[in-house]
N, C-alpha and C positions, 0 to 999 in steps of 0.2 A: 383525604390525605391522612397518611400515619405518620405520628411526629412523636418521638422518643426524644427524653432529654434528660441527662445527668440521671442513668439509670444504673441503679448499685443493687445486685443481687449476690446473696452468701447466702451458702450450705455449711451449716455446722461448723462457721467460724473461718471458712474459705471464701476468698473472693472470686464468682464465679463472674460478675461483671462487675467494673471501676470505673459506671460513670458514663457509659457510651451514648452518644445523641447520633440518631439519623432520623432521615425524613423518607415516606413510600409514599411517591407523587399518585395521585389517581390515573388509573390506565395504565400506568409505566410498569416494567417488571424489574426488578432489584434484588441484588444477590449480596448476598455475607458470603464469604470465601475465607476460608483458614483451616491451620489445623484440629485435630480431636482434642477437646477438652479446651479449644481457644473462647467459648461461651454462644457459639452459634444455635444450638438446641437450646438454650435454657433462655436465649432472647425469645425467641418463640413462644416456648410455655409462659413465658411471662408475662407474654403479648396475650395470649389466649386465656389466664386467671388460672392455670393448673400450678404455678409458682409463684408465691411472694415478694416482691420487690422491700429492699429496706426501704428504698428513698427514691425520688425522682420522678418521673410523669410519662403515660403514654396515651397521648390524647388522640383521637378516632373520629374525624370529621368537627373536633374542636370539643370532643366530650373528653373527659376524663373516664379512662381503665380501671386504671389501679380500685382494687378493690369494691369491684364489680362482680356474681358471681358468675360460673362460667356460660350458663343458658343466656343471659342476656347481652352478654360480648358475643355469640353463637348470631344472637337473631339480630343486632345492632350489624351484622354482615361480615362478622370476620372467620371463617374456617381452617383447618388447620388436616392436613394430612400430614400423620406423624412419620416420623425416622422408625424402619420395620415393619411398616406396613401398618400391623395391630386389624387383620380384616377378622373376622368372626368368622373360625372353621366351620364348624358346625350350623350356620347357616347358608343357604343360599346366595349367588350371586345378588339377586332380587331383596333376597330379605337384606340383606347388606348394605343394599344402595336405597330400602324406604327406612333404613335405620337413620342413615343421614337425614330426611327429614322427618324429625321424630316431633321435631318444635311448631313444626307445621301442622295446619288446620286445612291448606286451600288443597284438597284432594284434585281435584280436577289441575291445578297445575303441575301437582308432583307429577301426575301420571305423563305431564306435557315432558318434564325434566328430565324423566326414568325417559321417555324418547331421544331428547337432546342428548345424555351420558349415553344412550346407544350409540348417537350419531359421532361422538368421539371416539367410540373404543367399540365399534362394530363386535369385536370377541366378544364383549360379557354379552351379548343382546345372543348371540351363538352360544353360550354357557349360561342362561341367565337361571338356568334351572339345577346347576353343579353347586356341589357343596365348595363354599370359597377355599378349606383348607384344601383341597385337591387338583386348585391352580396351582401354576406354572408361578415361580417369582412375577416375572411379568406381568403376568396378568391380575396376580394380587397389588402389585403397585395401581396398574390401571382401576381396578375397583376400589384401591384406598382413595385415589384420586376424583373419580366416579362418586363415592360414598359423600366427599367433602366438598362438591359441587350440589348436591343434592339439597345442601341448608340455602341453597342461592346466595350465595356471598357476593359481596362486593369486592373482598379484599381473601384470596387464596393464599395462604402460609404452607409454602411444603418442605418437610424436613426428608434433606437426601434422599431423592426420589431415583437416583441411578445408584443406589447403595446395593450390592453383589448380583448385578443386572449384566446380560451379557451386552457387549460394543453395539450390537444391531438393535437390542432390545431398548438402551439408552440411545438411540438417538429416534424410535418414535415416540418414546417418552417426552424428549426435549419437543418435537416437534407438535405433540398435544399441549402441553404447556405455551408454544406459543399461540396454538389453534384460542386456548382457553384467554387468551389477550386480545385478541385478534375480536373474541366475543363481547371484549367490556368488563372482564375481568382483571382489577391491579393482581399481580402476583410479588411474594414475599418468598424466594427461592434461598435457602440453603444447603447447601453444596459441597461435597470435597471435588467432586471432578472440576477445577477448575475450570481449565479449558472449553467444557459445555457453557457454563454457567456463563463467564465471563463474554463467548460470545453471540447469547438470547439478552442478555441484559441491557437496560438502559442506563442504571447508574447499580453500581457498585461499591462495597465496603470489605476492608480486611480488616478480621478481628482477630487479635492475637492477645492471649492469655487474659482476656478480660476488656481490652482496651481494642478500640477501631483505631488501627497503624494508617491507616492511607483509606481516600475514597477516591472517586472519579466516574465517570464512565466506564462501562465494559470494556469499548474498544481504548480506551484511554491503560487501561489496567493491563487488557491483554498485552501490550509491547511495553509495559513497565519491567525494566529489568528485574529489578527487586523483586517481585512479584512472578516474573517468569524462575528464575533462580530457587524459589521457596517454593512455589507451586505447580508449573507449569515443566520443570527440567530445562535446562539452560538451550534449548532447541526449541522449546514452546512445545 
């Protein structure tokens, strides 16, 4: 379980969060939903040690985060595929996906993994020999995702993984993320497509400009007027 509590993160005198507490039950998948610049990316990085926290607590199976460095929040089981991908053009599908386990020593299991991330995303194992910058968006999300599976996490963090992905191509995305649950992985999904997010999710939170407006359920959210109205368009 990830338990965030009274967490206060500023940029150069900006309040980018005011204080937000949620909880990522183990096995369950949980989504932040809100607009650009509402603090959804930077709860992430914050969770993963790439941002400073002023104040407050994010504790991981009952340990303490904050101020951890980031290799060892990596191997404690928490991964993070970022917002844009960020795969390595210039190398490899392959070299991409043993870069995710870099922390690792048990060779004989990566090679098990490097199987498994096939059996997700059958294309990179068909590409596994293509330079990553000369995928398809697609297929670069698939390998950011592939790449951040590779440390074996417990606890999967993805930042807007349907970000300028075409309708068909985001929804075998949503569908490997739930395949990756299905596996024993909790996921920690952040989102603008609402509508996806809201409903693969088990419990759900709206953060707006710093502060969590509303949680619930997915399906509790997705027929929240409020909620359809800001994010969904007044038709859902």
């Amino acid at each position: 379980m990830l338990k965030i509590e009274n967490l206060h993160v500023a940029y150069g005198g900006i309040q980018a969060l005011r204080g937000i507490s949620l909880e990522v039950p183990d096995g369950k998948i949980v989504t932040l939903i809100g607009a650009n610049g509402a603090g959804k990316s930077t709860t992430l990085r914050t969770i993963s040690g790439l941002v400073k926290a002023a104040s407050g607590s994010i504790s991981w199976n009952g340990e303490e985060l904050l101020g951890k460095p980031i290799d060892k929040i990596v191997t404690s089981g928490i991964a993070m595929s970022p917002e844009g991908r960020r795969v390595f053009p210039d190398m490899t599908v392959l070299e991409n996906l043993k870069i995710g386990a870099y922390l690792r020593k048990d060779k004989a299991e990566i090679e098990k993994d490097i199987q498994w991330v096939y059996s997700l995303f059958p294309r990179l194992e068909e590409r596994h020999w293509q330079l990553a910058g000369t995928l398809s968006g697609g297929e670069q999300q698939m390998l950011a995702v592939g790449r951040a599976l590779m440390s074996r996490p417990k606890l999967m963090m993805l930042d807007e993984p349907s970000l300028g992905l075409a309708p068909l191509v985001v929804q075998d995305i949503f569908s490997i993320i739930r395949e990756i649950n299905r596996q024993g992985v909790t996921v920690l999904l952040v989102e603008q497509n609402a509508n996806m997010a809201l409903k693969i999710a088990d419990q759900a939170y709206v953060l707006e400009t710093g502060n969590i407006t509303m949680s619930g359920t997915g399906a509790e959210l997705l027929v929240n007027e409020k909620v359809r109205e800001a994010y969904l368009g007044k038709n859902g």
